[in-house]
C-alpha positions in Angstrom: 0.0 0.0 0.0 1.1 3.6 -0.7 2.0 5.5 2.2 0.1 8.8 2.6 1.3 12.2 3.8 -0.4 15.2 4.5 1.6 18.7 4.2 0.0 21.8 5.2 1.3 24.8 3.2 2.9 25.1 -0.2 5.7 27.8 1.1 9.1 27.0 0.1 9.7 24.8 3.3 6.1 22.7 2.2 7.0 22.6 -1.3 10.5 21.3 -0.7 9.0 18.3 1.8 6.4 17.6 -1.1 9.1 16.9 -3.5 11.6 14.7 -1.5 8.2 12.5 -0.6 7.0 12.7 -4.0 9.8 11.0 -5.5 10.3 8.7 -2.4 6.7 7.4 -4.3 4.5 8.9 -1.2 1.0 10.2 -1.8 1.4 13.5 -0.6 -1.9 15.6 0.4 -0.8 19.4 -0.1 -3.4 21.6 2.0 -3.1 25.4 0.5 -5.6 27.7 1.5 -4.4 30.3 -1.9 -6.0 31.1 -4.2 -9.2 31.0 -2.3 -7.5 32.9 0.8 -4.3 35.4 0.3 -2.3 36.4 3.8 -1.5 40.0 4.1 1.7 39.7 2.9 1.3 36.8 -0.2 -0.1 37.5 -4.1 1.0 35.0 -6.0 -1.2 32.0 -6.6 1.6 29.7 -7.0 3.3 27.6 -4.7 7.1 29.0 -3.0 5.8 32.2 -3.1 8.9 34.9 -2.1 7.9 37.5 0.2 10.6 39.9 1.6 13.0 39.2 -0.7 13.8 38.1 -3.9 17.1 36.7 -2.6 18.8 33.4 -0.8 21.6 35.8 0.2 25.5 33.9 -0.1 26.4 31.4 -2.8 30.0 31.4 -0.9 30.4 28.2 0.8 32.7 30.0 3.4 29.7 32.0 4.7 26.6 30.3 6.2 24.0 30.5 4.2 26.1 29.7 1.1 27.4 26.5 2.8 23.8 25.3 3.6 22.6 25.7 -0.3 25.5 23.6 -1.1 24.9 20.8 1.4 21.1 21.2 0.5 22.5 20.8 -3.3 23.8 17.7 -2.0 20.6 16.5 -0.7 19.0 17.4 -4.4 16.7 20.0 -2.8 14.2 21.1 -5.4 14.0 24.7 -4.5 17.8 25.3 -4.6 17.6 23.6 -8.3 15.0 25.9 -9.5 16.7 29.0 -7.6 19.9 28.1 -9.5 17.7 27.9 -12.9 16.1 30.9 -13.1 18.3 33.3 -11.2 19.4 36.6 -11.7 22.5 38.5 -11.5 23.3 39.8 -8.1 26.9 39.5 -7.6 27.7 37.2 -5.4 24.4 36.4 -4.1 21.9 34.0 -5.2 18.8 36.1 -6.3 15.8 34.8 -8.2 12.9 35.5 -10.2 10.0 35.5 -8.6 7.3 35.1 -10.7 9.7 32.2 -12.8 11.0 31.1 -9.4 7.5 29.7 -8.2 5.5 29.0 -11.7 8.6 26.2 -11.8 8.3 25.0 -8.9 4.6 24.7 -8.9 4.5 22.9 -12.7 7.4 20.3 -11.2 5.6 19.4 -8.1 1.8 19.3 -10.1 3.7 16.6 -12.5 3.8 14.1 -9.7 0.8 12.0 -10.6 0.9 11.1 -6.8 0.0 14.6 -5.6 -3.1 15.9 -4.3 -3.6 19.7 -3.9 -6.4 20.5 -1.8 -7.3 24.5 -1.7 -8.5 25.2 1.6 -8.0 26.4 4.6 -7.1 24.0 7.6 -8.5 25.2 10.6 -7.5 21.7 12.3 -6.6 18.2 11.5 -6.0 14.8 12.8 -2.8 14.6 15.3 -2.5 10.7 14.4 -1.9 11.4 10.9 1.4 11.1 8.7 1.3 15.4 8.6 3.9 18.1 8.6 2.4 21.5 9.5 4.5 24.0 7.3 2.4 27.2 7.3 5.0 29.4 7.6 5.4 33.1 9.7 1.7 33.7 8.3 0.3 31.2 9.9 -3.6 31.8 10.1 -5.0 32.9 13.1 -7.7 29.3 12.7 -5.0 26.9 12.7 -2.6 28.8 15.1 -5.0 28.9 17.8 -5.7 25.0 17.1 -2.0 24.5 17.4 -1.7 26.8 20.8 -3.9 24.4 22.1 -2.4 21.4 21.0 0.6 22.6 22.2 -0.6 23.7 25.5 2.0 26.9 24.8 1.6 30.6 24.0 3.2 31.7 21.0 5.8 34.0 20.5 5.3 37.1 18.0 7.5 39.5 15.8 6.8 41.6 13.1 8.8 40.9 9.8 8.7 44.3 7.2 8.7 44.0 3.1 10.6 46.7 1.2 8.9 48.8 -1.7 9.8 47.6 -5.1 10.2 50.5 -7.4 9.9 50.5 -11.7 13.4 51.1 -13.7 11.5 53.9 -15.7 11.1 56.1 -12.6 15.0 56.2 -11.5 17.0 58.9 -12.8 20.4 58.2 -13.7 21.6 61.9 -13.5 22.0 60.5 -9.9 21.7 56.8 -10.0 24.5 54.6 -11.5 25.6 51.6 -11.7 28.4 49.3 -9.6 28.3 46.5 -7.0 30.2 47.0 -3.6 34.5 46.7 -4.2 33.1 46.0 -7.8 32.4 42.2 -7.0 29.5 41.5 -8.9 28.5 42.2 -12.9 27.0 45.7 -12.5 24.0 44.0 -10.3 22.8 46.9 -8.2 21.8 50.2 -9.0 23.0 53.1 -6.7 21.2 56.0 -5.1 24.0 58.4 -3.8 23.4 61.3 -1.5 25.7 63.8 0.0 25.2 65.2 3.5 22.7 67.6 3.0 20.6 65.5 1.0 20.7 62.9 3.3 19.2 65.3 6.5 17.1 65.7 4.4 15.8 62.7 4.3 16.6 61.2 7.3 14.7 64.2 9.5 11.3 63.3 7.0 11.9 59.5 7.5 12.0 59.5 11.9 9.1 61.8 12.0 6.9 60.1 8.9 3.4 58.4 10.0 3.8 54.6 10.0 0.9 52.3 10.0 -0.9 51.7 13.5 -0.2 48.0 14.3 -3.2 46.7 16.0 -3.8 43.7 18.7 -0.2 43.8 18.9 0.4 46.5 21.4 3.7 45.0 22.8 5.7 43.9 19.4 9.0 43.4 18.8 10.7 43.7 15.6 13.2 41.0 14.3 16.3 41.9 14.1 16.9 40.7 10.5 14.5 42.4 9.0 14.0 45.9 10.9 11.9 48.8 9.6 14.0 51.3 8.1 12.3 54.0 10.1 13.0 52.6 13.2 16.5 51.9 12.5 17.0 55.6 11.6 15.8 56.6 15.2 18.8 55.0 16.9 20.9 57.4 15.4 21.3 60.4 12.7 24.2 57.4 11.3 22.4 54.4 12.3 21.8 54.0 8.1 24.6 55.2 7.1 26.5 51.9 8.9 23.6 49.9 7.8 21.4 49.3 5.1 22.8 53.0 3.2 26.5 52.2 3.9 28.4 53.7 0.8 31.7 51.9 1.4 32.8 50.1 -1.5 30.8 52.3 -4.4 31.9 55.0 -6.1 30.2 57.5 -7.6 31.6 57.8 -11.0 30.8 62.0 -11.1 32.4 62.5 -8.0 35.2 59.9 -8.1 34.9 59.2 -4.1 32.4 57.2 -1.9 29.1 58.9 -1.3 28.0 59.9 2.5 25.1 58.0 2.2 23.9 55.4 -0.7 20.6 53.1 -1.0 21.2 50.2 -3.3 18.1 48.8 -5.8 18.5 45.1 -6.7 16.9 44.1 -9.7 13.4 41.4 -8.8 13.4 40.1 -12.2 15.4 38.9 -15.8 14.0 41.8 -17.3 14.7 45.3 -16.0 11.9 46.6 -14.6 11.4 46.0 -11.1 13.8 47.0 -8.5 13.9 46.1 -4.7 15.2 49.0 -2.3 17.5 46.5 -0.6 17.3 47.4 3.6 14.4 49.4 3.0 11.6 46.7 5.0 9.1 49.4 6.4 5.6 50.2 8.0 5.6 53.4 7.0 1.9 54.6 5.4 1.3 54.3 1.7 1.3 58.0 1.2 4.7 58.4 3.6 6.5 56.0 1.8 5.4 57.9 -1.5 6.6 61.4 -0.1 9.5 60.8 2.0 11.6 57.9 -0.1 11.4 60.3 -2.9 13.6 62.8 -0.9 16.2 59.9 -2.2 17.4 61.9 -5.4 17.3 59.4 -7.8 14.0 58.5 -7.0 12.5 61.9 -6.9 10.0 60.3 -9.7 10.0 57.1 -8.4 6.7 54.8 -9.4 6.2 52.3 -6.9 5.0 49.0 -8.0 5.0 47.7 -4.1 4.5 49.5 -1.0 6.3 48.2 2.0 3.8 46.3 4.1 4.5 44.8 7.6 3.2 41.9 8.5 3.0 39.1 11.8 5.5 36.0 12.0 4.6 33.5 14.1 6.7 30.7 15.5 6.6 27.8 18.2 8.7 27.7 21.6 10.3 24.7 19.7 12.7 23.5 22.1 9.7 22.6 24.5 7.6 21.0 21.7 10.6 19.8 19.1 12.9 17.3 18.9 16.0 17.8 16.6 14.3 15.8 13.7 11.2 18.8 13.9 9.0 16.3 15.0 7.0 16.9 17.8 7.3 15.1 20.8 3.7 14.3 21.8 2.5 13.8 18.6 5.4 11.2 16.7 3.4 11.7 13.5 3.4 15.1 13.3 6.6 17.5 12.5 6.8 21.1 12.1 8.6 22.8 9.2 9.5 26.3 8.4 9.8 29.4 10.0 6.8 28.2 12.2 9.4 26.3 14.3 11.4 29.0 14.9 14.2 29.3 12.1 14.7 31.8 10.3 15.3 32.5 6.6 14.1 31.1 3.1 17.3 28.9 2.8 16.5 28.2 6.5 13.0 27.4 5.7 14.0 25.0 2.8 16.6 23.3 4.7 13.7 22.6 7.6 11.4 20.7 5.1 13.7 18.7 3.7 14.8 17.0 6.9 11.4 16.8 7.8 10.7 15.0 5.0 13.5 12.4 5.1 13.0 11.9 8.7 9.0 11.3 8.6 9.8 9.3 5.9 12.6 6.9 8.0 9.8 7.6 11.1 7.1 5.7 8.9 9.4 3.1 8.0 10.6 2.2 11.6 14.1 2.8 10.6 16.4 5.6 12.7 15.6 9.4 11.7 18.6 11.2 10.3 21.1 13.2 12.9 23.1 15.3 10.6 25.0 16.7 13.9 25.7 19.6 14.5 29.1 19.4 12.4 27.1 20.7 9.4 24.8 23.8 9.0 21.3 21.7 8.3 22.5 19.3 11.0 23.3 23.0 13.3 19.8 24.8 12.8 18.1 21.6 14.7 20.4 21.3 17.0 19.1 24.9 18.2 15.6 24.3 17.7 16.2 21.1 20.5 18.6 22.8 22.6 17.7 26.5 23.0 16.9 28.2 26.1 12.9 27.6 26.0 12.2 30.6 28.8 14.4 33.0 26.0 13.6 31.0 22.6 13.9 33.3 19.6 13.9 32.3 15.8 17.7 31.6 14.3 19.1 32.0 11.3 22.4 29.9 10.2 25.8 31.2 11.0 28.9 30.3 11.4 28.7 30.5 15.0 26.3 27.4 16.0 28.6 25.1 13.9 30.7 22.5 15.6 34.1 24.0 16.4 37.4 23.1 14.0 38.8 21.9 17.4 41.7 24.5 17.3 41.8 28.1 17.6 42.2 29.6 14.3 42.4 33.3 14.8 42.0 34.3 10.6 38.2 34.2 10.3 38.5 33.3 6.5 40.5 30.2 7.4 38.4 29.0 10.0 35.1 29.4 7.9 36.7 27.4 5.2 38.0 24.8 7.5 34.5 24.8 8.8 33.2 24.9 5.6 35.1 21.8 4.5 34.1 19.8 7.6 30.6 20.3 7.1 30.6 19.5 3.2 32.9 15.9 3.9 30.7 15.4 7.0 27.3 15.6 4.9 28.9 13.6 2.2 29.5 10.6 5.0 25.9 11.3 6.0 24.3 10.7 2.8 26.2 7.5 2.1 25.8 6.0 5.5 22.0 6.5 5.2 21.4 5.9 1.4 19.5 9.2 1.4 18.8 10.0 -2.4 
């Protein structure tokens, strides 16, 4: 008999689990309440729909999120395949897409004669059931209060931003041009310099602009990772300027020096006509956002085809409900994929339904789950979602950091991220061949 599966959400972390059961011949049920039901945040009708970003960051496998696309590379990860298919230039980044990006990986998994989409909204479902719940940071408020109860454990709550995406036609190049950072890259991004007065300017408009009034939430906290712009700005007149609108690295071909202050646009798309305002995640109003980002020179007649938008991420206390295989502890049948148990990131997210997918699959087939230790980055990310500090549990994203140590002190950073690097890559190779996982 064919083992059945059901998978709830068809996010990047839900599509990747569909595919590694698919082709392990499962009958997968895929639960996805679009198009009948959008979140705040989503518009796409397809599955592995991008939100924040159009890009999985690194393609280095010396930094951390590069290293965990190439182990999930080894681990034939269907997302990372069709990331590396359709991407777009970015320097040294791994950038997508979008539209392409999740119209390929919704035609790939609908080809599996074994799936079975089912558009709806799951309020609730059967705890003795094959399922893995991979709803995502968007999790709707039905099933999240089903889960709170299941779980017997409040939830935890931060807001995640989304930066405005603005149309190629509306920059103007008497003040934009173009360069990546130290010039690694292929002329990727497109820079908006701004000297010191300009950038008062701006940055006086931006701390007092009118953002959107956030409601039921009246105590949030904002993720560190993605942090409005405007309330980065009111830590400190140079708060930007050493983040998101650092100009070190790019210079301005009229002036033949750095900028004092530089916002980068990243292209969204193959064809030039959509730009992201990298750093620029916001909750600023429609009508602020229109008026005070086009204090930016070269966007003085910016069109905006996307308003920032901020929007609720929800997440489990997963080292009270989680084992390091994401499944959960009361329930054996049921794991928990995504940024809904607590990492975070869209490589992250990936990475998360994959192993759930392997390891319900060796769960349902009385074999041993998969430990990937915590010698490799995959193997690293569950090791925190087990171990954390449950009183202080808060989402993680990979880095170097939570990685097994080389067992010497190596004082260069570069050298001990390779070594690290090279551990975790030989270490995932011995893992895949000493559980036939294909």
């Amino acid at each position: 008999m064919v083992k059945e599966v059901n998978i709830i959400g068809a996010g990047l972390a839900g599509s990747e689990a569909c595919y590694q059961l698919l082709k392990r011949g499962y009958k997968v049920n895929l639960f996805e309440m679009k198009p009948n039901k959008f979140s705040a945040a989503h518009k796409n009708k397809n599955f592995a729909e991008l939100v924040c970003s159009n890009s999985l960051k690194s393609n280095d496998v010396t930094s951390a999120c590069g290293l965990l696309k190439e182990e999930l590379r080894m681990l034939d990860s269907l997302v990372i395949k069709v990331a590396d298919r359709v991407s777009v230039p970015a320097g040294s980044a791994l950038a997508v897409d979008r539209e392409m990006f999740s119209q390929q990986i919704t035609d790939e998994l609908k080809s599996y004669p074994n799936l079975n989409v089912v558009n709806t909204e799951v309020e609730s479902f059967d705890l003795t059931k094959p399922t893995i719940v991979a709803t995502g940071p968007l999790t709707s408020d039905s099933l999240a209060s089903f889960l709170k109860t299941v779980f017997n454990d409040d939830y935890l709550y931060f807001f995640d931003a989304i930066a405005p995406i603005v149309s190629y036609d509306g920059i103007d190049f008497d003040s934009a041009f173009v360069a990546d950072r130290y010039d690694k890259g292929t002329g990727d991004y497109i820079n908006c310099p701004m000297n010191k007065e300009e950038y008062e300017i701006f940055y006086n408009e931006l701390v007092k602009a009118e953002s959107v009034q956030l409601k039921d939430f009246e105590n949030s906290k904002v993720f560190e990772g993605c942090m409005p712009v405007e309330v980065l700005a009111k830590r400190g007149i140079d708060a930007l300027r050493f983040g998101p609108l650092k100009p070190v690295g790019l210079t301005d071909p009229k002036t033949g020096r750095y900028p004092y202050a530089c916002v980068q646009l990243r292209r969204e798309t193959n064809n030039l006509d959509m730009f992201n305002m990298v750093g620029f995640q916001t909750n600023l109003t429609f009508k602020e956002q229109d008026r005070v980002f086009k204090l930016i020179p070269a966007l003085k007649n910016a069109e905006f085809l996307r308003f920032g938008v901020m929007h609720r991420n929800t997440f489990i206390n997963a080292p009270t409900i989680l084992n390091r295989y994401f499944q959960v502890k009361a329930y054996p049948n049921v794991f928990v994929a995504g940024q809904l148990s607590g990492v975070e990131g869209y490589v992250e997210s990936i990475a998360g339904g994959l192993l759930c997918a392997i390891n319900i699959d060796k769960h349902l087939n009385n074999l041993s789950m998969v430990d990937f230790t915590n010698q490799t980055m995959i193997g690293a990310l569950s090791n925190y979602i087990e171990c954390a500090n449950p009183k202080h549990f808060q989402p993680m994203a990979s880095n170097m950091g939570i990685l097994n140590g080389v067992g010497e002190r190596i004082k260069d950073k570069k050298e001990k991220y390779k070594k690290l690097s090279d551990i975790a890559l030989n270490k995932m190779k011995e893992i895949i061949e000493e559980n036939s996982i294909n």
